[in-house]
NUNUVEX-385692 format. One record per atom (N, C-alpha, C): residue number from 1; residue in three letters; atom name; x, y, z. Coordinates in steps of 0.001 Angstrom, whole numbers, plus 500000, padded with zeros to 6 digits. Example, Ala and Ser with C-alpha at 12.3 -4.5 7.8 and 13.67 -1.06 7.14 Angstrom:
<sites>
+-------+-------+------+--------+--------+--------+
| mitor | setor | fiza |     xx |     yy |     zz |
+-------+-------+------+--------+--------+--------+
|     1 |   ala |    N | 513190 | 494310 | 507800 |
|     1 |   ala |   CA | 512300 | 495500 | 507800 |
|     1 |   ala |    C | 513200 | 496700 | 507800 |
|     2 |   ser |    N | 512850 | 497750 | 507080 |
|     2 |   ser |   CA | 513670 | 498940 | 507140 |
|     2 |   ser |    C | 512900 | 500030 | 507870 |
+-------+-------+------+--------+--------+--------+
</sites>
This chain:
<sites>
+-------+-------+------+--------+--------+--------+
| mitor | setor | fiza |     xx |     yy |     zz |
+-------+-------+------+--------+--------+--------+
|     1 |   unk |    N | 260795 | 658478 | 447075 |
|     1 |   unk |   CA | 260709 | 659000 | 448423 |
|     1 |   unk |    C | 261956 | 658593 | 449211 |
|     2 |   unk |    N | 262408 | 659246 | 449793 |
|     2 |   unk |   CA | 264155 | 659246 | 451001 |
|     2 |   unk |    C | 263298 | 658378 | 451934 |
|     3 |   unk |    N | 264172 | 657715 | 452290 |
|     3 |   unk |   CA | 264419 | 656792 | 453723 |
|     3 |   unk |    C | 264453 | 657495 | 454899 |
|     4 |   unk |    N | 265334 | 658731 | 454755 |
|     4 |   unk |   CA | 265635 | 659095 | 455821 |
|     4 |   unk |    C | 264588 | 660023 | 456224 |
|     5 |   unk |    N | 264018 | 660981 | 457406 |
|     5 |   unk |   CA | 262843 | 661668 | 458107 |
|     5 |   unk |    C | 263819 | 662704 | 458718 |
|     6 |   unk |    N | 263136 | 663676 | 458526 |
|     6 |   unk |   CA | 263309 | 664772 | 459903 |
|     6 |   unk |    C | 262707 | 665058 | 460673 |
|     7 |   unk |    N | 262599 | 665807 | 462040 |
|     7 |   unk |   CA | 261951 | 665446 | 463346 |
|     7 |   unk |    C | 262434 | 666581 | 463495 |
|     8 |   unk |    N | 262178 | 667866 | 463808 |
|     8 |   unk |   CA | 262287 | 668728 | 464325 |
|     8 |   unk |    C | 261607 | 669291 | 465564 |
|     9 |   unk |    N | 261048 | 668326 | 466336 |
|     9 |   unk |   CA | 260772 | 668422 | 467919 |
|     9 |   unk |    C | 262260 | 668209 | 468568 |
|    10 |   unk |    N | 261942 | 668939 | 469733 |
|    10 |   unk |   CA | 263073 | 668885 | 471103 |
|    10 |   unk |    C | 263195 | 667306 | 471121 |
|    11 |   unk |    N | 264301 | 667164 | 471616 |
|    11 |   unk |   CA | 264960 | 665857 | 471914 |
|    11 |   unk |    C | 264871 | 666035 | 473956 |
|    12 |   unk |    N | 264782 | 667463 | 473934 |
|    12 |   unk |   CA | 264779 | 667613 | 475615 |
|    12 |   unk |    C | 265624 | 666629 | 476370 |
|    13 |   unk |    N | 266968 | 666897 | 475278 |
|    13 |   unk |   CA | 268174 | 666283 | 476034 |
|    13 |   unk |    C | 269503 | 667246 | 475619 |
|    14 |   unk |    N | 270674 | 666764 | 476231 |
|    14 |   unk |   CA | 271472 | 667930 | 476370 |
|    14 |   unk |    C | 273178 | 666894 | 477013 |
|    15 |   unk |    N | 274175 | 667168 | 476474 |
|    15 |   unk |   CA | 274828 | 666615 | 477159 |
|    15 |   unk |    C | 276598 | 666526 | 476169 |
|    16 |   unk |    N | 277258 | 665728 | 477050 |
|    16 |   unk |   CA | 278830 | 666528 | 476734 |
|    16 |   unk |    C | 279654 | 664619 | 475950 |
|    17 |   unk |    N | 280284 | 665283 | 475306 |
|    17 |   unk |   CA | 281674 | 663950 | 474852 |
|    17 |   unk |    C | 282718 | 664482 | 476389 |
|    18 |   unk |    N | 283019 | 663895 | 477194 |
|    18 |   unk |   CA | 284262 | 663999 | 477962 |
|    18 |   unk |    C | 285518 | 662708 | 477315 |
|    19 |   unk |    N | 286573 | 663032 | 477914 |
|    19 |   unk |   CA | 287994 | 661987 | 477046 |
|    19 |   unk |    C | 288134 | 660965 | 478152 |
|    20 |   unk |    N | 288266 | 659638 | 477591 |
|    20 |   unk |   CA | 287960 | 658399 | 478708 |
|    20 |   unk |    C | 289644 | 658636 | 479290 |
|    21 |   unk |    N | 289960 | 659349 | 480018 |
|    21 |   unk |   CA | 291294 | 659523 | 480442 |
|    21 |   unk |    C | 290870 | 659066 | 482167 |
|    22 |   unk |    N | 291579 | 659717 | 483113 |
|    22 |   unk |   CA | 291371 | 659434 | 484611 |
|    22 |   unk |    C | 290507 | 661158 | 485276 |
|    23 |   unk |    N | 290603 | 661843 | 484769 |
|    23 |   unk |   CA | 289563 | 662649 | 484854 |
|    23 |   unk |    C | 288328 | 663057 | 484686 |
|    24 |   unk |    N | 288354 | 662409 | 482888 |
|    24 |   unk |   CA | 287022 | 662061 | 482517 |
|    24 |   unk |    C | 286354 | 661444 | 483113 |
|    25 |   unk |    N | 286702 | 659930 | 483577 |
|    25 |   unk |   CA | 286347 | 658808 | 484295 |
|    25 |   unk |    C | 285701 | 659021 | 485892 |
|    26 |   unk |    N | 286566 | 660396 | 486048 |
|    26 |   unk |   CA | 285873 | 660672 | 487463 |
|    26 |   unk |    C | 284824 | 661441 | 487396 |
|    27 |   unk |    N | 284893 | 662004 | 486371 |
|    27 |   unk |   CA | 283727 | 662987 | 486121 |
|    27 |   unk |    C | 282328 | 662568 | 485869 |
|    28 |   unk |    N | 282976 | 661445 | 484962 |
|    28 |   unk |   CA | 281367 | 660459 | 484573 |
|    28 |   unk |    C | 281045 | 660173 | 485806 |
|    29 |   unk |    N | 281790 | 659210 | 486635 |
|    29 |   unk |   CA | 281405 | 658592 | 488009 |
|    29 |   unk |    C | 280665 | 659301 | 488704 |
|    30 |   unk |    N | 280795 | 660668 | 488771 |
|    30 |   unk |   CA | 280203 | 661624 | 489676 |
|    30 |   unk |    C | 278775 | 661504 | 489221 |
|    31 |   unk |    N | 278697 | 661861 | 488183 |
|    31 |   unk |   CA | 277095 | 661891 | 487237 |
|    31 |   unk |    C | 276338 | 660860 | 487066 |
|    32 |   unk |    N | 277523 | 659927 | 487462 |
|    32 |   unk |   CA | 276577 | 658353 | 486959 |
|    32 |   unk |    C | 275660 | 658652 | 488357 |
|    33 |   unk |    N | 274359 | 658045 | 488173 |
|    33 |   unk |   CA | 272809 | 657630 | 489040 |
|    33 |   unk |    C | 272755 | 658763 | 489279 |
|    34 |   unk |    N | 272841 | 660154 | 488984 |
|    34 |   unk |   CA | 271884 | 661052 | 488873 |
|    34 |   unk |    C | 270720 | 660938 | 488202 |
|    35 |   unk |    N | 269587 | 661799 | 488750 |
|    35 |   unk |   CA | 268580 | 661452 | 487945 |
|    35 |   unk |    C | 268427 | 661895 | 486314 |
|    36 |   unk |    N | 268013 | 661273 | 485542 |
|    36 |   unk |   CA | 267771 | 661580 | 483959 |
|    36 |   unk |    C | 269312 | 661837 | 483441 |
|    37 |   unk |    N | 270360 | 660784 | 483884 |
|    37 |   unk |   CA | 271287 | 660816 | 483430 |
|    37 |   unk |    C | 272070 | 659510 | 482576 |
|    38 |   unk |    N | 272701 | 659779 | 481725 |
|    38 |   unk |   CA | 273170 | 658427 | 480920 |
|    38 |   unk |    C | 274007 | 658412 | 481168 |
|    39 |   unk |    N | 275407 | 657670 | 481394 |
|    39 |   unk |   CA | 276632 | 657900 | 480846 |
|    39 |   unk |    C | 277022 | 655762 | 479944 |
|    40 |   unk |    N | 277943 | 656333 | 479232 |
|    40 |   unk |   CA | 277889 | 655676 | 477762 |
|    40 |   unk |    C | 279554 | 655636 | 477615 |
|    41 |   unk |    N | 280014 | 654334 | 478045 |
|    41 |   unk |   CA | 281773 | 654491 | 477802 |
|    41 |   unk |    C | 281832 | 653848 | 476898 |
|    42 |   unk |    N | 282679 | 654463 | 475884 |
|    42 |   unk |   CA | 283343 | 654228 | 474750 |
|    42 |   unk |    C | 284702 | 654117 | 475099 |
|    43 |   unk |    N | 285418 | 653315 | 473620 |
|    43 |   unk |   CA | 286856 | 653308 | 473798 |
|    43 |   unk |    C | 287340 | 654533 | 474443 |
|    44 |   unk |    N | 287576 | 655959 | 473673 |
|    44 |   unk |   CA | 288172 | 657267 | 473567 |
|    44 |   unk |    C | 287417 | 658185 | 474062 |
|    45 |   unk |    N | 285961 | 657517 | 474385 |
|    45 |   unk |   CA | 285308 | 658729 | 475287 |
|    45 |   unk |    C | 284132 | 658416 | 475962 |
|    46 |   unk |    N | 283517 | 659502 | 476769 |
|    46 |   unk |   CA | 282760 | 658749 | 477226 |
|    46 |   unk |    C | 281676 | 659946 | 477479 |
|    47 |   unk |    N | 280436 | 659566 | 477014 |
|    47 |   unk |   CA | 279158 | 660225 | 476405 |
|    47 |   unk |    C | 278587 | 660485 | 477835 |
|    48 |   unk |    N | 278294 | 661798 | 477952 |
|    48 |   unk |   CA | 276919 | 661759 | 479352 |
|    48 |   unk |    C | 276154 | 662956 | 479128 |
|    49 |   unk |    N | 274730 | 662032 | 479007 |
|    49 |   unk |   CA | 273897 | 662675 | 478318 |
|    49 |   unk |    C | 272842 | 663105 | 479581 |
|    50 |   unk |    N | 271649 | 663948 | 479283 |
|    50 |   unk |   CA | 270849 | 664206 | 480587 |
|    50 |   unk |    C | 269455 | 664857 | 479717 |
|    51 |   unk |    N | 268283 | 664603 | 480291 |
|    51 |   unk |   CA | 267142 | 665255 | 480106 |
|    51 |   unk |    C | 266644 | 666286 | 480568 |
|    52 |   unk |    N | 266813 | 667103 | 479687 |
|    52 |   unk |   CA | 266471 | 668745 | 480357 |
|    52 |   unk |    C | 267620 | 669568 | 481133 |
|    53 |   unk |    N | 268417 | 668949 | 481723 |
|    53 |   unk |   CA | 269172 | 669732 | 482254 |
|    53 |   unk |    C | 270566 | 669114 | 482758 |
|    54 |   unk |    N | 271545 | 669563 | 482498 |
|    54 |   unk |   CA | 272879 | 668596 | 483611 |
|    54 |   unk |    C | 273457 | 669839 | 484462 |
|    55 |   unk |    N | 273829 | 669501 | 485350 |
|    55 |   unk |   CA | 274556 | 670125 | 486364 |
|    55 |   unk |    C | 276204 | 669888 | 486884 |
|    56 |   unk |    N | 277026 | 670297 | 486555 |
|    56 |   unk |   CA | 278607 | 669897 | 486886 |
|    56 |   unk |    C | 278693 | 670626 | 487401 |
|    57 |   unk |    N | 278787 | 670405 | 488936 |
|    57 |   unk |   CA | 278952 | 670660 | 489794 |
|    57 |   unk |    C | 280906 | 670622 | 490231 |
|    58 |   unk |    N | 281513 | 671846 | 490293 |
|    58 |   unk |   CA | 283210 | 671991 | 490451 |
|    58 |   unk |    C | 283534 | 671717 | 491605 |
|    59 |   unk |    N | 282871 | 671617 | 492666 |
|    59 |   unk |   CA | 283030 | 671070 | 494232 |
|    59 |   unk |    C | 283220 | 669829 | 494039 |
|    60 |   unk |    N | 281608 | 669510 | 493444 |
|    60 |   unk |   CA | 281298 | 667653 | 493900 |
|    60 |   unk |    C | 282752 | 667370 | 493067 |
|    61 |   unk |    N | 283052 | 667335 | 491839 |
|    61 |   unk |   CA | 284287 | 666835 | 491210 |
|    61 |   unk |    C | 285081 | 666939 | 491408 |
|    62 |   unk |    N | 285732 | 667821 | 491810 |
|    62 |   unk |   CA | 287031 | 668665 | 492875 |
|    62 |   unk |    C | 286999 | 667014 | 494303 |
|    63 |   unk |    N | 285930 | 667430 | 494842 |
|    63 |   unk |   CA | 285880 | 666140 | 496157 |
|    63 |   unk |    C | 285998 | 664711 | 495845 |
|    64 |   unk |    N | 285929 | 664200 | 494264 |
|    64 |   unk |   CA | 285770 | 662865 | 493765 |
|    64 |   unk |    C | 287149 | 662777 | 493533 |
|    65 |   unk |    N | 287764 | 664032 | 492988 |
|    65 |   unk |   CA | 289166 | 664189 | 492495 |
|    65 |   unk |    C | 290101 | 663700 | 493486 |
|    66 |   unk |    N | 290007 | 663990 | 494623 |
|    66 |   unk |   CA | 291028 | 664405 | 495909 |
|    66 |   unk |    C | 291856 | 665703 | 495460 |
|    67 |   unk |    N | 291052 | 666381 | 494512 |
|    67 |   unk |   CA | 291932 | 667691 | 494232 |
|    67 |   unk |    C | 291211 | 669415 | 495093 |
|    68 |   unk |    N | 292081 | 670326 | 495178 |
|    68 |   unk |   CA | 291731 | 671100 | 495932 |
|    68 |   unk |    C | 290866 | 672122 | 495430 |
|    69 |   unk |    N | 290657 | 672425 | 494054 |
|    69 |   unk |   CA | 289861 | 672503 | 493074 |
|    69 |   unk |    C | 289898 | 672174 | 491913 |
|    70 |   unk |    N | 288617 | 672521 | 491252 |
|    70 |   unk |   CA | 288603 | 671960 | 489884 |
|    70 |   unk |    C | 287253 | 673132 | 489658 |
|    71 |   unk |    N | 287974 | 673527 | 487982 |
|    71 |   unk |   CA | 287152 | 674539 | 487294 |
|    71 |   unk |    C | 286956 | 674825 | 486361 |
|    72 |   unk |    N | 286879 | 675839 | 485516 |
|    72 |   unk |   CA | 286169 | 675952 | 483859 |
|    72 |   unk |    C | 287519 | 675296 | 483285 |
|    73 |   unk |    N | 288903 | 675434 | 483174 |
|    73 |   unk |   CA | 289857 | 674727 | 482403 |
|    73 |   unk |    C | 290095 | 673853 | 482467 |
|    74 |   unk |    N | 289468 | 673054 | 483752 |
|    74 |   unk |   CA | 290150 | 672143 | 483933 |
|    74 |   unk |    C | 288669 | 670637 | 483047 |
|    75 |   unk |    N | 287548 | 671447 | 482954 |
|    75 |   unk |   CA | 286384 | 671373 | 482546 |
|    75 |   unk |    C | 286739 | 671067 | 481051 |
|    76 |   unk |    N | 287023 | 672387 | 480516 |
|    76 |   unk |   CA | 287182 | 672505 | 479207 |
|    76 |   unk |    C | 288308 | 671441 | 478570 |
|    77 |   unk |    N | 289420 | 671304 | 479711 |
|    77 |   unk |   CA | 290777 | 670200 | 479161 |
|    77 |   unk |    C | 290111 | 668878 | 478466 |
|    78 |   unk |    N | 288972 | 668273 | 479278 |
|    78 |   unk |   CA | 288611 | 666908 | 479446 |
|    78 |   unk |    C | 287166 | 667196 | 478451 |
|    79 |   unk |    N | 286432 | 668060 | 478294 |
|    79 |   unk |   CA | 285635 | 667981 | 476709 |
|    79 |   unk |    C | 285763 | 668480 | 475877 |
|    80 |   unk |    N | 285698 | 667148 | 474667 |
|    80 |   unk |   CA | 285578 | 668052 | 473157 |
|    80 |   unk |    C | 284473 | 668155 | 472535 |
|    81 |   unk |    N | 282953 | 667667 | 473326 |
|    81 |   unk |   CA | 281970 | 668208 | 472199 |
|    81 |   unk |    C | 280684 | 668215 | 472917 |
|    82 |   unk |    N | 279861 | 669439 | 472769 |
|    82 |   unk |   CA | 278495 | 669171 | 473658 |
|    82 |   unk |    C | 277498 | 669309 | 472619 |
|    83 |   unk |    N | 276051 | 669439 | 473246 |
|    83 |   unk |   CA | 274686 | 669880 | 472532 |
|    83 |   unk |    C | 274198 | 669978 | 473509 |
|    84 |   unk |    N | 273482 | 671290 | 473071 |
|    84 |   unk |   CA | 272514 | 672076 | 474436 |
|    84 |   unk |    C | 272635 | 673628 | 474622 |
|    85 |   unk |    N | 272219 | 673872 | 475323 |
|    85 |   unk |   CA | 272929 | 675317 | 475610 |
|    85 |   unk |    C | 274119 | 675291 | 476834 |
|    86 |   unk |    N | 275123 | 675611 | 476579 |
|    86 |   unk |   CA | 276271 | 675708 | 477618 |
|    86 |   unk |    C | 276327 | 676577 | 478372 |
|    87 |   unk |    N | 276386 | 676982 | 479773 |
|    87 |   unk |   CA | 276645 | 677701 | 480355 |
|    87 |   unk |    C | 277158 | 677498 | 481407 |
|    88 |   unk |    N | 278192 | 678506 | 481369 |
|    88 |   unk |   CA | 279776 | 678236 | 481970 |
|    88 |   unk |    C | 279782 | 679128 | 483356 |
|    89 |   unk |    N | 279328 | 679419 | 484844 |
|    89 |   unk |   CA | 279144 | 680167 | 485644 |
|    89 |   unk |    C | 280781 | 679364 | 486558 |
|    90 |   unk |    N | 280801 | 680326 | 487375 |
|    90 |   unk |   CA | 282297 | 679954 | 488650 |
|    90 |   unk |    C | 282181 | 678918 | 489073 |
|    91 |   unk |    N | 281392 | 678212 | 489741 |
|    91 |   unk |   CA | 281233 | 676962 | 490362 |
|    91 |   unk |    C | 280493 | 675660 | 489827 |
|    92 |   unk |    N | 280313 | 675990 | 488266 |
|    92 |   unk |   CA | 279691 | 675097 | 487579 |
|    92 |   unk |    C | 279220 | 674995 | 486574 |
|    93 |   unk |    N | 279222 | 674205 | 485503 |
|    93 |   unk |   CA | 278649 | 674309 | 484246 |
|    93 |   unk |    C | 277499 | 673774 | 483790 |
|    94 |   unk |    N | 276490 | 674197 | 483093 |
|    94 |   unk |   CA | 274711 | 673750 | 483243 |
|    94 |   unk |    C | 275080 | 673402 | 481947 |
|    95 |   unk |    N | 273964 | 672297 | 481679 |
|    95 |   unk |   CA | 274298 | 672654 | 480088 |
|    95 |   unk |    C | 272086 | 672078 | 480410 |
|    96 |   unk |    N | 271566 | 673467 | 478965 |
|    96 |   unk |   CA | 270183 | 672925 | 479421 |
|    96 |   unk |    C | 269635 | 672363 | 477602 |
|    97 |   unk |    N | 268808 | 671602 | 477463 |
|    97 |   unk |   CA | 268400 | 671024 | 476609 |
|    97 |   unk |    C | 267340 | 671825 | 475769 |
|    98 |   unk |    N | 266795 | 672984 | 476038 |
|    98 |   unk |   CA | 266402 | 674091 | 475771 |
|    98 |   unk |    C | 266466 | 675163 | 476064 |
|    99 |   unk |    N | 267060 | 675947 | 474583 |
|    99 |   unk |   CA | 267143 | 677269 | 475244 |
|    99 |   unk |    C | 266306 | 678777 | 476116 |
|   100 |   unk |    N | 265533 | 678153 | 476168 |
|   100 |   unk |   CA | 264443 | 679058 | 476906 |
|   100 |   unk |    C | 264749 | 679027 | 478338 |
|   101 |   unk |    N | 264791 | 677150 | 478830 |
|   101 |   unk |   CA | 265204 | 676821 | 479980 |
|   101 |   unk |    C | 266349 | 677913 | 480478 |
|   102 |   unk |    N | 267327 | 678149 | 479251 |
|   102 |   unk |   CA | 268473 | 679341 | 479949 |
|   102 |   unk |    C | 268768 | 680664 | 479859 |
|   103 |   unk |    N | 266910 | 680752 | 479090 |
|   103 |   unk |   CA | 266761 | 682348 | 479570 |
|   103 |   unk |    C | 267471 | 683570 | 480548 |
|   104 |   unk |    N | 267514 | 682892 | 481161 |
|   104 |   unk |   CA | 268240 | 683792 | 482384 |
|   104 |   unk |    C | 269623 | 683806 | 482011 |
|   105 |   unk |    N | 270079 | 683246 | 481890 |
|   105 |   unk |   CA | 271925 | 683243 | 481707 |
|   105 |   unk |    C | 272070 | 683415 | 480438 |
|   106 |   unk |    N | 271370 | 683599 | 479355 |
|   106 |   unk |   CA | 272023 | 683528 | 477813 |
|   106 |   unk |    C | 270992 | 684667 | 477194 |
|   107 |   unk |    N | 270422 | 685688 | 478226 |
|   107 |   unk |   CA | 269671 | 686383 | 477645 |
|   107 |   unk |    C | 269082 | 686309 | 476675 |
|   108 |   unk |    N | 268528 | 685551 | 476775 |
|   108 |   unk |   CA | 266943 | 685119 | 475552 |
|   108 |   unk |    C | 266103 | 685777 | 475732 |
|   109 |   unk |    N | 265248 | 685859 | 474919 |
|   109 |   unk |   CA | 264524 | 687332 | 475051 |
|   109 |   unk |    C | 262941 | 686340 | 474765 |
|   110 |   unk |    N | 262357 | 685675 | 475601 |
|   110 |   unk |   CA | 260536 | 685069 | 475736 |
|   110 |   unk |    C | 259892 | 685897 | 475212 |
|   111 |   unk |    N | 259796 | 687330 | 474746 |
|   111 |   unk |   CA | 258592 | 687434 | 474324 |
|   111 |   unk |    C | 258707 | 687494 | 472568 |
|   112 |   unk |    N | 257137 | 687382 | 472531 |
|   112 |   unk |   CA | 256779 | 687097 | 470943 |
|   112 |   unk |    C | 256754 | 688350 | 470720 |
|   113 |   unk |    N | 257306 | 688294 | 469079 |
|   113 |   unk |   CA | 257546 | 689247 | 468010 |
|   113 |   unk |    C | 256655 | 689176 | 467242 |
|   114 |   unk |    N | 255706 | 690380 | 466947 |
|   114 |   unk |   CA | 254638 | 690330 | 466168 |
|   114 |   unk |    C | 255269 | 690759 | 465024 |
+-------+-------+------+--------+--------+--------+
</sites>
């Protein structure tokens, strides 16, 4: 018998690798003590994880920045790896921990297939 198990229930978590640079760093900061939020610094990066749902908000980070905006590239520069469903809208990026949760934006289709 293997040691190892699989678990194929939801983890009903969701969340991004950002690069421990001075952007990253602000980015975590922003997220840190939100609710159902982790963040996790590593040497080279820094983990922020969330239950059910995260919200990156391009204002709030833009205002932490002292920059005049901040947006999907500047988003995309500073991560290299998520889990969840991603979704990338103008003023912010969701990322949700189930995809049903992002029905609406990733056109998922709820009903059952007989």
């Amino acid at each position: 018998m293997s040691e190892f198990v699989s678990d194929r229930t939801s983890s009903n978590k969701a969340g991004v690798t950002l690069m421990n640079n001075q952007v990253g760093y602000v980015v975590a900061d922003v997220m840190r003590g939100k609710k159902d939020i982790t963040i996790t610094e590593l040497p080279s990066m820094i983990r922020v994880d969330g239950v059910n749902r995260i919200d990156f908000d391009y204002e709030e980070i833009a205002e932490a920045l002292g920059w005049e905006d901040f947006g999907n590239n500047d988003f995309e520069e500073i991560m290299s790896t998520h889990y969840g469903r991603m979704v990338v809208l103008d003023d912010r990026v969701v990322m949700f921990a189930n995809p049903e949760d992002a029905a609406e934006y990733i056109d998922f289709d709820l009903q059952i297939v007989e």
